[in-house]
VMD Tcl script that draws the C-alpha trace (Angstrom):
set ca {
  {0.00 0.00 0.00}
  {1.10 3.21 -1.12}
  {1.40 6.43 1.45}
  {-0.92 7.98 -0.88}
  {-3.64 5.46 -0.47}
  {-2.92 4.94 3.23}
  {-3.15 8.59 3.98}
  {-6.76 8.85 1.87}
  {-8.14 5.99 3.51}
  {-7.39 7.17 7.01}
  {-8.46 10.45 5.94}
  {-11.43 8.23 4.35}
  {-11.88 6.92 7.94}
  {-11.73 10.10 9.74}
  {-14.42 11.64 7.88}
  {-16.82 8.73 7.98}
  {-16.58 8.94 11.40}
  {-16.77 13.04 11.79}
  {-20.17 12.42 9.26}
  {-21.68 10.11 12.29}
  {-21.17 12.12 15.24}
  {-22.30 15.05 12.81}
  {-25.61 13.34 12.53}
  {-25.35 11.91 15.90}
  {-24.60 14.30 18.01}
  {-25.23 17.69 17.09}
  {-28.45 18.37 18.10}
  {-27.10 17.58 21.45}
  {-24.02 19.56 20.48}
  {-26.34 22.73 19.37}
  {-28.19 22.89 22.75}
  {-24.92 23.28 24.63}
  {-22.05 24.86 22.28}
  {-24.33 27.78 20.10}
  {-21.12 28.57 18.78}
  {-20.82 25.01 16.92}
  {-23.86 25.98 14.90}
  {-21.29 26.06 11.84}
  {-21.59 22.54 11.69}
  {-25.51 22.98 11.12}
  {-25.24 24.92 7.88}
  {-25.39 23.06 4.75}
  {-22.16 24.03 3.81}
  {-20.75 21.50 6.43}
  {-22.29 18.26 4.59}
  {-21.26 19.54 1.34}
  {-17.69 19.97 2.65}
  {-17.85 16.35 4.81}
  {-19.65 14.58 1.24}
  {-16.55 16.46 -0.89}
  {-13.29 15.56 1.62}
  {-15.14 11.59 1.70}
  {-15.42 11.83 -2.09}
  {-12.09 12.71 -2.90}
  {-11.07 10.45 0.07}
  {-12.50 7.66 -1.86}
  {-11.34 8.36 -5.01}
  {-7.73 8.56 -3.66}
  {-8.27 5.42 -1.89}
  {-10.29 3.02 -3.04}
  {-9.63 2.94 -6.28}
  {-5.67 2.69 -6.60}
  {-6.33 -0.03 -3.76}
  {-8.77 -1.77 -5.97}
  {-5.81 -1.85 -8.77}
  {-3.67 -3.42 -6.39}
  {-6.01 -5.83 -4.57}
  {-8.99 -6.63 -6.99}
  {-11.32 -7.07 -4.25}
  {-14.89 -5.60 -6.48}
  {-16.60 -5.22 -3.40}
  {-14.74 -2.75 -1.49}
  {-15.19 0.24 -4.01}
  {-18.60 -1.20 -4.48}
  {-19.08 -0.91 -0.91}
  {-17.68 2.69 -0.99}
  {-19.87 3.75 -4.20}
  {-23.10 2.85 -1.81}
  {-21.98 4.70 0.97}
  {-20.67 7.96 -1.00}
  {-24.82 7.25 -2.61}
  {-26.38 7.13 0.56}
  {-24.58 10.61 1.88}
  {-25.32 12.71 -1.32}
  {-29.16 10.71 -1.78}
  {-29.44 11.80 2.33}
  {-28.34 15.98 1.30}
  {-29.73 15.76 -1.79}
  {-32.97 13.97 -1.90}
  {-33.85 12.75 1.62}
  {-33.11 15.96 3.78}
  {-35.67 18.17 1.67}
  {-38.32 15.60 1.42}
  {-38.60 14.02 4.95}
  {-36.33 16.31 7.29}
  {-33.20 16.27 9.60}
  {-33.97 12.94 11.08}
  {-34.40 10.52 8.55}
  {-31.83 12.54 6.55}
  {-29.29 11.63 9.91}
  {-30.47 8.20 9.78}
  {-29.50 7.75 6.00}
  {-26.49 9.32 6.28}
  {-24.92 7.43 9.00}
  {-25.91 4.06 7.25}
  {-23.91 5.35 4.50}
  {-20.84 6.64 6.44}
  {-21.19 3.21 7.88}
  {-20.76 1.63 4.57}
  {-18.00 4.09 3.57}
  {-16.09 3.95 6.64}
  {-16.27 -0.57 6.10}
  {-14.98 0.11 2.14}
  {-11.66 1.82 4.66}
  {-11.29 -0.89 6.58}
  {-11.51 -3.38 4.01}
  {-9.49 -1.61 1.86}
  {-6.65 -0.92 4.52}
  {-6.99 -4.76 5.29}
  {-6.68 -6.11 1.49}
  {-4.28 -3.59 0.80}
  {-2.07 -5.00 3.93}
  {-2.89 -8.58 2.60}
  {-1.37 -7.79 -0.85}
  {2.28 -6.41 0.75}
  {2.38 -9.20 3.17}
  {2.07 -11.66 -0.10}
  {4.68 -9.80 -1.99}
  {6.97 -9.80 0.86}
  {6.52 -13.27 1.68}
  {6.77 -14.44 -2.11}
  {9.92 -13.09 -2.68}
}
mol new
graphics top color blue
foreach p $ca { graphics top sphere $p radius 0.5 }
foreach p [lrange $ca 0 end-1] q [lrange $ca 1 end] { graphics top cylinder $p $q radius 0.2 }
display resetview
């Protein structure tokens, strides 16, 4: 694995998780701290759904070239869906809550395509080291 790809999929993994407690916790977050009402504003999700994007992008796919494993950018597509289907479509239509609710699942998903990725990435060194 490449620094390049290990660096986007731990960013990949850091802004899964910021996207859940995001969803999670800021309306708790908004009662206490008024001056983390930043993270309300739209701009926020379309600056999280942008830094996972080009997290996955960077990631995922040079780790798919190295690994072949079809499921872990397939697994990353459907999460990167669910966030921009949860800002996009969801959030206008039914409201905050089941827009949270459909954007964790798909951070979720993204932040497994990391971890799977990291892990068959890992695999594929460890086989090249030990073939040699």
């Amino acid at each position: 694995m490449n620094k390049l790809t290990g660096a986007a999929d731990a960013a990949g993994l850091f802004a899964s998780t910021l996207c859940m407690i995001h969803c999670l916790a800021m309306p708790v977050l908004l009662a206490v701290l008024p001056a983390m009402s930043w993270a309300s504003d739209e701009h926020a999700h379309e600056v999280l759904l942008a830094v996972a994007l080009g997290a996955a992008v960077l990631s995922l796919g040079p780790g798919y070239r190295a690994h072949r494993r079809l499921a872990v950018p397939l697994l990353g597509g459907a999460g990167l869906a669910c966030l921009a289907i949860a800002m996009f479509v969801v959030e206008p239509r039914y409201g905050h809550g089941a827009e949270a609710a459909v954007s964790v699942a798909g951070a979720l998903l993204l932040f497994g395509a990391h971890v799977r990725n990291r892990i068959c990435c890992r695999r594929c060194v460890d086989v090249r080291i030990f073939s040699k």
